[in-house]
N, C-alpha and C positions, 0 to 999 in steps of 0.2 A: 236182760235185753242185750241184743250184740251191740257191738260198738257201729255198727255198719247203719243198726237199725236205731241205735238211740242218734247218730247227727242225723239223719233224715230229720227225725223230729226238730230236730233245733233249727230245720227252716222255718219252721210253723210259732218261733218261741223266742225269736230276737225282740228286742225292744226296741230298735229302730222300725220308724212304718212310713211308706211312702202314701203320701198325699191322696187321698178319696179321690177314686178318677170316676164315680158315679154321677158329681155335679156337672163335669167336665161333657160328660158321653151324652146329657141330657139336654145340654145347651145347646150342643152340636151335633147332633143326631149320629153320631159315631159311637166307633166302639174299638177299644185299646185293642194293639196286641199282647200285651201281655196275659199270660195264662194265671191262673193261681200258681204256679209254683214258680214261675219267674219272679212274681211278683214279691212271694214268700225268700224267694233264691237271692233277690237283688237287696230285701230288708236286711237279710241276713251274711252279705258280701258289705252291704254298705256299715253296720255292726264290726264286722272284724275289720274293716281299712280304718276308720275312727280310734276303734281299741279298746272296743266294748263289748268284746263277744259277749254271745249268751251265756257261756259256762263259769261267767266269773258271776253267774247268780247264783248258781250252786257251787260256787269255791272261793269267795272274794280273795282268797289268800293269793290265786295267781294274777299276778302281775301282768298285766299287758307285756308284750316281746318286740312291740312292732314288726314283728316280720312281713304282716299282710302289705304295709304300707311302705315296705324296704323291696319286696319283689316286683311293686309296679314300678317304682322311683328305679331300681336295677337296670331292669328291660327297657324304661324308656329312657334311662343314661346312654343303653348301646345305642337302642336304636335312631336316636338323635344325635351322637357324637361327634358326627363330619355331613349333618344334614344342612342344603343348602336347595333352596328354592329364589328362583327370578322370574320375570317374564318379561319377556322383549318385544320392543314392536318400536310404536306409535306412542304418540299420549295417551293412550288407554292404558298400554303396555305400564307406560309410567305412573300414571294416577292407579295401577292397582299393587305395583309396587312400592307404595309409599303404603298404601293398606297392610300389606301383606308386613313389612317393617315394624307397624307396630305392633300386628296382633301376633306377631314371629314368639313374645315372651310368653302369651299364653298355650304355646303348643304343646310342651311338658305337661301343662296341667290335665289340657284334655288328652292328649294319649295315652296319664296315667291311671285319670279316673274312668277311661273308656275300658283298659286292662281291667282294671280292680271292680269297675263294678259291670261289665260288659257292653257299654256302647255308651257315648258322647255327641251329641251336638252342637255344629258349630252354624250359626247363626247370624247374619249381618245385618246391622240393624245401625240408625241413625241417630247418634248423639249429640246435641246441640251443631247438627249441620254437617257433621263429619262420621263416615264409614266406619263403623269398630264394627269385630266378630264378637261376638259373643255365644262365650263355652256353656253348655246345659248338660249337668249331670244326669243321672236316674232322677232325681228329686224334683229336677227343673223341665223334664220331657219325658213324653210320653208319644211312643211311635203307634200311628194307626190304618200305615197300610205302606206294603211293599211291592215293588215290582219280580217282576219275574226272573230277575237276576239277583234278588235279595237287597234291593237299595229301597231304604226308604221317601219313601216319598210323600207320606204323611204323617200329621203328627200334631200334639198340644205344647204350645209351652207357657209356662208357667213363671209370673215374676211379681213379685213384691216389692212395695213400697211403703215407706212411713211419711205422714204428713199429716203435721196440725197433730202428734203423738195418737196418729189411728193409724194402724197397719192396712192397705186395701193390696189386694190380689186383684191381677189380672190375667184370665187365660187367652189367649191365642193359637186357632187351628188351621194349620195349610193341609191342602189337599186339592187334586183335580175333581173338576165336576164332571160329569159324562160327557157335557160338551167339550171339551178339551181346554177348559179355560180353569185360571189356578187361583183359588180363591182363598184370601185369608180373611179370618172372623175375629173380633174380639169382643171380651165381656169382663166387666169392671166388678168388683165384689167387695163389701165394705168387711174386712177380715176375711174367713177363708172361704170361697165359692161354694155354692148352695145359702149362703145367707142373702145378706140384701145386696139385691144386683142392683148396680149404679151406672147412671150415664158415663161415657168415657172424660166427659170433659169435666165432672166432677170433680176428676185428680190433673193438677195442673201439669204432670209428669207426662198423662195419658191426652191431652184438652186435644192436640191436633188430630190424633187418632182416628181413624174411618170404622166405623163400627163393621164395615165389610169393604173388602177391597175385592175385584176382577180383572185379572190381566191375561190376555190374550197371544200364543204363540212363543209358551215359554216349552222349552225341550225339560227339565228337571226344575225342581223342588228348590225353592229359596231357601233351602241349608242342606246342611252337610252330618250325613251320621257315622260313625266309624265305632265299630266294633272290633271284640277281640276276635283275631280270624279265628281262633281255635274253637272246637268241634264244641256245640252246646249240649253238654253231656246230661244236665238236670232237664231239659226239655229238649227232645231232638226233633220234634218237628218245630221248633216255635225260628221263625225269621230273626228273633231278638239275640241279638250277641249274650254270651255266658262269660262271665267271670274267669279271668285265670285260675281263683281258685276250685272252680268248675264246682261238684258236685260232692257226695259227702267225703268222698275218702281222701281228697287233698285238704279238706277242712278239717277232718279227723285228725292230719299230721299236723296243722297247725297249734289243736291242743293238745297234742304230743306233748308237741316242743315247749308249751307254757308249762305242762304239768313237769317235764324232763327240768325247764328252766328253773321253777321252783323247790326241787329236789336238792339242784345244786346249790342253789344259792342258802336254803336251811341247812346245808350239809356246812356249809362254813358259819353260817350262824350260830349252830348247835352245837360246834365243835372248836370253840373257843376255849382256851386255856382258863380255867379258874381253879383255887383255889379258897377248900374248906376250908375253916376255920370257928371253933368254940369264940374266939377272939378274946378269952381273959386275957393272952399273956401281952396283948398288942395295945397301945394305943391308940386312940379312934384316926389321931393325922397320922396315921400308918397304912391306913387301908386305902385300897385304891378299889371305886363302888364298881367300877368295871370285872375287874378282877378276883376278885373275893366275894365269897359267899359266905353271911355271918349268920349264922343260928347257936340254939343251944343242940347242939350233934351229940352231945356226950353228956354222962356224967359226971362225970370229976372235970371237962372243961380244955382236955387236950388235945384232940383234933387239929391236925394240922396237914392236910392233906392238897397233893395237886393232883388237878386232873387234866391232864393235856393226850385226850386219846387221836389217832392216827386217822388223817382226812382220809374218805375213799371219792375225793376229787376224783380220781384217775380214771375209772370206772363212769360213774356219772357223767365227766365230760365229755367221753368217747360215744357213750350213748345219745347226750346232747347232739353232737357233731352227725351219727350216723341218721338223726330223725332228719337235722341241715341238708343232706347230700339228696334223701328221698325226697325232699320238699323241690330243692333244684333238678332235678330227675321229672318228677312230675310237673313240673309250670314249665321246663324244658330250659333251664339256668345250667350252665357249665357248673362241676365241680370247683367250690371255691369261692363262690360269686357269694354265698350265704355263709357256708361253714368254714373252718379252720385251713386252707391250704398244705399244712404243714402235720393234719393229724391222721394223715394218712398216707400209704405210698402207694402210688398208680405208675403202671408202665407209659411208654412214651404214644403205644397203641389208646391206651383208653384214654389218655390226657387229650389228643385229638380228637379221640369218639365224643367225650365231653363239649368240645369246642366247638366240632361239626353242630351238636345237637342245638349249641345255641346261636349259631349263625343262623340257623333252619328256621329257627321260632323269632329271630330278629328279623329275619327277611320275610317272612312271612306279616309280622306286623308293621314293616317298613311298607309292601304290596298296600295291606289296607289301609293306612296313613293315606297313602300316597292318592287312593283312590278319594279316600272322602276328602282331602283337598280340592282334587282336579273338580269334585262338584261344588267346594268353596269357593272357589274362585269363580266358575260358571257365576253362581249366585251374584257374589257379588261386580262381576260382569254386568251381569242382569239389573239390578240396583244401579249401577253408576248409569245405563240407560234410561231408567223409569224416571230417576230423579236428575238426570243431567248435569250430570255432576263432573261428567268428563268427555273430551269429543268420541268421538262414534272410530271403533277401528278395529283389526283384529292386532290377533295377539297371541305368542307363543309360552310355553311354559317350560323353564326346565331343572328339571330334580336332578339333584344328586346327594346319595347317599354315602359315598365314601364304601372304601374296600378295607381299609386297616383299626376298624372300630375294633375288635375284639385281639388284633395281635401285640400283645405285650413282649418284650423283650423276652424273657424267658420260651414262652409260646413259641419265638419264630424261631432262637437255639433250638428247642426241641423239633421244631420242624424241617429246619434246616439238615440235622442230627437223625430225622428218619428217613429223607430224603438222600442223605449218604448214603446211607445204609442199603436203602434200595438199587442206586448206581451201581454199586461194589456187587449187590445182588445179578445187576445185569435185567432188573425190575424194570429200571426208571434209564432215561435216555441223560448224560449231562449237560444238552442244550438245555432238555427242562428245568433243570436246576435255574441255571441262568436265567430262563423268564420268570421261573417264579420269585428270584431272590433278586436280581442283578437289575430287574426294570425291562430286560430287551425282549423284543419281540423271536419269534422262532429266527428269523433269514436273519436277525443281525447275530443273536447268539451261534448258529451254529458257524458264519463267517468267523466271527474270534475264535472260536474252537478250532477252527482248519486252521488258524494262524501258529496258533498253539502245538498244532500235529498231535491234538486229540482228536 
């Protein structure tokens, strides 16, 4: 079988399984979007972030690498590095910045579990009296219908509780109704949905609940979904965000790099120093059990032999390193960000080609952050109305994401270094230089320059 055609299969063969959404569709007269292979695709994206792939059922010997779980935590280090969100106004303004303040520490999570497994939910909901967002993985939501710009706008979620040492499930579905009115449903389940469905006030967790709620003249969806922008390669028609690590052939590279990982690491296991030995001539506090190997090797009992043969480290690791660079190549990570900086030489052209590519993919996922906020906050706009929790006002939003997330010292020498270069070529203008490095705008830079009598 090709290797192209045996990961396919391994969508079909992970041991992680997300939750029966048949009880779910049945309660609520809907119907998921997920396809069979998203569904297959996201078992087996949530498998490799954990650190369970499939392939360690046919190999236990490799070791987990973490890498799956190091390229989302990467991406969403840049892309949140100099991220700052406020909103000004009024006391609205203010009552949803104290919101925003606390659920600010869960935003890493769900950016990186939206990367890793293709799309997250962020959810606002009322905890003894007070606003939190709350983050829903693959595991905890299920999207079931989008609009015509790709936002979802419907959906299950899914939350557990233990009480009195009995586990109950409870689902909850938003969704507009034809009338334009936006209605959420829920349903109580003693264990997991499809068993015995229970009144909501059953669970003291759930007692105040409305078995159906109807609110009238809402513009979007009481949450927020955020996906990886990137192109969903295992499903191209499906609305549902795809994993960074997309479809088989980045997953391929990831057991590359376990099976390359485990090459290396037996290569110095295996090629440790020992030392034969019959062991007559020795006595036993003389051996060291690391180091020596004692049998009867001979006849007459003289063996005394080392074996210390030559690591092929060098080799191995370089291999290691070149599966690294393909893996950041493909999720769209600058050289470096995974592999060894130092195990390779790149011109000052590709080092930037590098950097371009992952400014593109950060800014790209910084867009769709950005966007499923803007309908978090709506949300919970919405919520501080229904439940009056703050006076009635409008309110501004403003993002900022910072310009110098990815420029490391090194970086801006070498940028500064081809931006000479270009000058000298008669390429680049040296006002530019100045606005790009010096901070000034065109009219003040090229004012100092005429000073200068350049």
């Amino acid at each position: 079988m090709l290797p192209f055609e045996h990961l396919k299969n391994l969508f079909g063969r992970s041991r992680a399984r997300l939750p029966d959404e048949a009880p779910a569709e049945r309660a609520f007269g809907v119907q998921s979007c997920l396809s069979r292979p998203m569904r297959e695709g996201i078992a087996l994206w949530y498998s490799l972030y954990v650190n369970d792939p499939p392939w360690r059922q046919e190999d236990p010997r490799l070791s987990p690498s973490g890498l799956p779980g190091a390229i989302g935590r990467e991406l969403t280090r840049n892309a949140l590095a100099e991220f700052a969100l406020s909103v000004s106004g009024g006391a609205r303004a203010e009552y949803l910045n104290g919101v925003l303040r606390r659920a600010r520490s869960g935003f890493p999570r769900a950016m990186e579990l939206g990367l890793c497994l293709g799309g997250t939910a962020l959810r606002p909901c009322l905890d003894r009296g007070q606003l939190c967002v709350d983050v829903c993985g693959a595991n905890a939501f299920t999207p079931t219908d989008f609009d015509g710009d790709g936002r979802a706008v419907g959906g299950i979620f899914r939350e557990e509780t233990v009480w009195q040492r009995q586990r109950y499930t409870r689902l909850e579905a938003h969704g507009f109704a034809p009338d334009g009115s936006y209605v959420i449903r829920s349903r109580a389940y003693r264990g997991e949905p499809g068993g015995q469905e229970l009144p909501l006030s059953a669970v003291p967790r759930w007692a105040e609940l409305e078995p159906e709620v109807r609110i009238q003249g809402l513009q979007g969806p009481l949450f927020a979904y955020f996906k990886n922008p990137g192109a969903n390669d295992l499903d191209p028609g499906s609305p549902v965000g795809a994993s960074i690590y997309g479809a088989a052939p980045t997953v391929e590279l990831l057991r590359e790099a376990e099976e390359q990982w485990y090459l290396l690491r037996w290569e110095y296991r295996s090629g440790k120093r020992k030392i034969y030995s019959d062991g007559e001539a020795l006595r036993p506090e003389q051996f060291d059990d690391e180091l020596f190997m004692r049998g009867r090797f001979t006849a007459d009992g003289s063996l005394f032999e080392t074996f210390s043969p030559a690591f092929r480290d060098g080799a191995l690791y370089k291999g290691f390193q070149d599966i690294l660079r393909r893996l950041e190549y493909a999720v769209g990570l600058s050289y470096g960000s995974l592999s060894d900086p130092q195990s390779v030489e790149k011109t000052a052209t590709e080092i930037l080609a590098a950097k371009s590519r992952q400014r593109t993919t950060v800014k790209a996922i910084q867009e769709s952050f950005q966007a499923a906020l803007e309908g978090l906050i709506y949300a919970l706009d919405a919520f501080a109305s229904l439940y009056r929790l703050a006076p009635e006002g409008d309110y501004e939003l403003n993002f900022s994401w910072g310009d110098g997330v990815l420029d490391d010292p090194e970086t801006v020498r070498q940028d500064k270094a081809l931006m000479l270069q270009e000058i000298a070529a008669g390429i680049t203008s040296p006002w530019e230089y100045r606005v790009a490095f010096k901070g000034e705008n065109e009219e003040t830079a090229k004012a100092r320059l005429a000073k200068m009598g350049t």
